[in-house]
Steps between C-alpha positions, in 0.01 A plus 500: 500500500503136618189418666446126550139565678425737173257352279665695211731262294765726458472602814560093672703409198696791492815541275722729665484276795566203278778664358652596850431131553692375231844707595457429854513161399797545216705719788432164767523219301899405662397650859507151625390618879191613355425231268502304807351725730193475240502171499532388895145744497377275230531203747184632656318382174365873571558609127744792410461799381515591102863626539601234724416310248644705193813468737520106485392497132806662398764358717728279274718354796459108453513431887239755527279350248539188615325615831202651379466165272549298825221748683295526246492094513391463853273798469278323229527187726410689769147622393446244179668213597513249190208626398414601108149565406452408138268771263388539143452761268205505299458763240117611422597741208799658296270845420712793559418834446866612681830547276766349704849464344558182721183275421394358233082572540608881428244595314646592165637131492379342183674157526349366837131326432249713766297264693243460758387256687125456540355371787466184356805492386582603902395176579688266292839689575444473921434116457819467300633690798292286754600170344902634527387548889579848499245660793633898472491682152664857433222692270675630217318743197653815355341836515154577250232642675275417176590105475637425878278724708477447898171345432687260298742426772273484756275220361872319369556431882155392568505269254859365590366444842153329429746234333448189664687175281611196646648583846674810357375860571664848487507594884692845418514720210722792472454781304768688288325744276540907433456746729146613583308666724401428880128475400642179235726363799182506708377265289807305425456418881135410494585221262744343725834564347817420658753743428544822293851483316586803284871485356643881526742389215745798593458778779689740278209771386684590143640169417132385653319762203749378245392155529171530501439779239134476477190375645393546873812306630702802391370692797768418763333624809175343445653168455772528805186611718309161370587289830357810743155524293524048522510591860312737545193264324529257757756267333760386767756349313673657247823412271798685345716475276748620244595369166904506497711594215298760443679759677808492736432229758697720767189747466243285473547286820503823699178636350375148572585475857346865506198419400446219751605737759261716383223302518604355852501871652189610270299235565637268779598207289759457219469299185380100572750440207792628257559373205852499271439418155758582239438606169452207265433478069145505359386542186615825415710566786871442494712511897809618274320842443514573877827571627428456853462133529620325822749168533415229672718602774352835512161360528596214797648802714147718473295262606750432810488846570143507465449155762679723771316822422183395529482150647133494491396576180480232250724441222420389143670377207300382189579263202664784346828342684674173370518277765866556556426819598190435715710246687765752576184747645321254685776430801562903512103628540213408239238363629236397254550374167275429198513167342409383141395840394358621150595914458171488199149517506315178444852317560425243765241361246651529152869533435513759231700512135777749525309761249214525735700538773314725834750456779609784737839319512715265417533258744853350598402214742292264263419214744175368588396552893560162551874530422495798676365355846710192447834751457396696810494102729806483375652830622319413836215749488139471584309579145172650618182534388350697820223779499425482831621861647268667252206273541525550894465900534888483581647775254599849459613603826364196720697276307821736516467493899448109496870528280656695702441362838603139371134327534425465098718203506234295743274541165760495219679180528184281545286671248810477278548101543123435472480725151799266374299224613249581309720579180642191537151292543346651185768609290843362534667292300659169669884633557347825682235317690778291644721788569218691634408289701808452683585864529111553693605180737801673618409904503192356704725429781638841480192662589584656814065515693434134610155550444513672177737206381274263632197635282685546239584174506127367484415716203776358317314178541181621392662666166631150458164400536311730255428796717621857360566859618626484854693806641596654861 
């Protein structure tokens, strides 16, 4: 039985109610009065429901569509402005005890080079990183409790944060690694990470088991139940995903919008973010073998959906997309962005020869984050850089409250024009500096507080002047 308070998988991702879902959805996706029913409640920025969102996911009436696109539009300008907060992935190791169909560190790979990064090694990759001006990583490392043990991972983010080079430091790290227990979240927390992101990569429990045939990933509930033990260990922010083209996409975005209902009536806050990577080719792996794969125009209408349905949460979209496609997101919903990745370990340091190829991925958009900042001026966004919510105390479900009631943005905008400033005293390149520097000149006179505007203003002169690391 459905149960979204249940802190039984199948019990708050459950697949009769998904399926009931799904043919509500098929029966209404022509009942025009309650297409727009759903969406004059989704002018409340409340969020919807899962099958008020199933609903507006498969409605193919182009006047229709064109409304969500429109709200979705002023919903992310609503609560994100022009903001885009700029990350990096950096992969520690490619050890993987797990057999995966869909990644190429499966463990009876015998192509892909296994690596890990000492803590040494640690060092020179984050200054690569630092010198880019990247100031948030995503931790990346596959599953081997032998070669990448918590221990491992715990004295990885020390390291990355005792990194001092330059004027660059890494202010947030993120964590993405397997499932574990609350006892290993507990001290995930202690070390100061950001947020927990675990990608469900389908909700489906047998397509689920098919895809991951052996190793501890195969066991569905104890990975769908990862985000309640995160919480449960004291880590407030946590982040979901699921890999599409694994599985039908209809199916997926319910279980997905079930799960962060789930964890809103389970444990009083819902995911910080949600990510929407599509499959891509790796060394071994091959997107033709998986017959679900998404188009382009499939992929611009989720995340849509997914800006209205829960206009708090976060939105992500890696390097995985060409830029095309990223362009076409950005407008609709996504939020942060990563910039000038490398998808293999050691990458940021030494490009590597095709035969000893490590990446997780392939990635699509090549350019450095230079180009990438420069593209986003261009578009007329703010690229930032800023830590600040995470370094103040204000997450989990204080910084959900500070979202919803409209106050975030006294903090955002600032802290997201003095992290550009700094990007663009340290690391730009002449064409973005210039453009940069416009685009902080006039979103400063946007900022709605007169005082905060007014300090804000001040710290931008003392960033010009050498000082670093101011933030409301």
């Amino acid at each position: 039985m459905y149960n979204p308070k249940s802190s039984i998988a199948t019990e708050f991702i459950d697949d009769a109610e998904i399926l009931e879902t799904l043919d509500y959805a098929a029966k209404n996706r022509h009942n025009r009065e309650l297409i727009d029913s759903i969406l004059e409640k989704a002018k409340s920025c409340k969020g919807l429901s899962h099958r008020e969102a199933a609903v507006l996911l498969d409605c193919d009436l182009p006047d229709e569509n064109e409304k969500m696109f429109e709200l979705a539009r002023e919903i992310k300008q609503k609560f994100y402005g022009n903001r885009i907060v700029m990350f990096a992935p950096l992969y520690l190791s490619n050890y993987c005890i797990n057999g995966c169909v869909y990644c190429p560190y499966h463990r009876t790979n015998k192509h892909i080079r296994r690596k890990k990064l000492t803590q040494e090694e640690i060092v020179q990759e984050v200054i690569a990183l630092q010198d880019m001006g990247h100031k948030r990583l995503a931790l990346e490392t596959g599953e081997d409790p032998v070669n990448n043990p918590i221990e491992y991972v715990l004295e990885s983010i020390k390291t990355i944060y005792s990194i001092k080079h330059k004027n660059g430091a890494i202010r947030r790290v993120n964590v993405n690694i397997a499932a574990t227990t609350v006892e290993n979240y507990r001290k995930l927390k202690a070390v100061g990470i950001g947020t927990y992101i675990l990608f469900q990569e389908t909700y489906h429990k047998k397509t689920y088991e098919e895809l991951h045939p052996t190793g501890p990933k195969h066991d569905y509930n104890y990975h769908t139940e990862a985000m309640d033990r995160a919480m449960d260990g004291g880590i407030d922010d946590v982040g979901c995903g699921v890999l599409f083209g694994l599985n039908l996409y209809r199916y997926d975005f319910v279980g997905l919008l079930m799960h962060a209902e789930h964890l809103e009536a389970a444990k009083g806050v819902g995911p910080h973010t949600i990510s929407v990577p599509r499959i891509r080719s790796a060394d071994d792996i091959d997107p033709v073998n998986f017959s679900n794969a998404i188009s382009d125009d499939i992929f611009e209408k989720i995340v849509a959906v997914l800006r209205i349905a829960v206009p708090y949460t976060g939105l992500i979209i890696s390097t995985r997309e060409s830029k095309a496609a990223r362009e076409r997101v950005l407008k609709l919903g996504v939020s942060q962005i990563s910039g000038g990745s490398r998808t293999s370990v050691g990458g940021y340091v030494h490009e590597e020869e095709e035969e000893e190829n490590s990446a997780q991925f392939d990635v699509s958009d090549t350019r450095t984050l230079d180009q990438v900042v420069n593209w986003l001026l261009d578009l007329g966004y703010i690229p930032s850089f800023c830590t600040a919510c995470y370094r103040e105390g204000r997450t989990g479900d204080r910084f959900m409250s500070l979202v919803k009631s409209g106050q975030i943005a006294n903090c955002c905008q600032p802290n997201a024009l003095m992290t550009l400033k700094e990007y663009l005293e340290d690391y730009a390149s002449p064409d973005t500096r210039l453009k940069g520097e416009k685009r902080i000149a006039e979103e400063l006179e946007r900022i709605p507080n007169e005082n905060v505007r007014r300090i804000a203003r001040e710290h931008l002169v003392e960033l010009h002047d050498g000082k670093r690391d101011f933030r409301f």
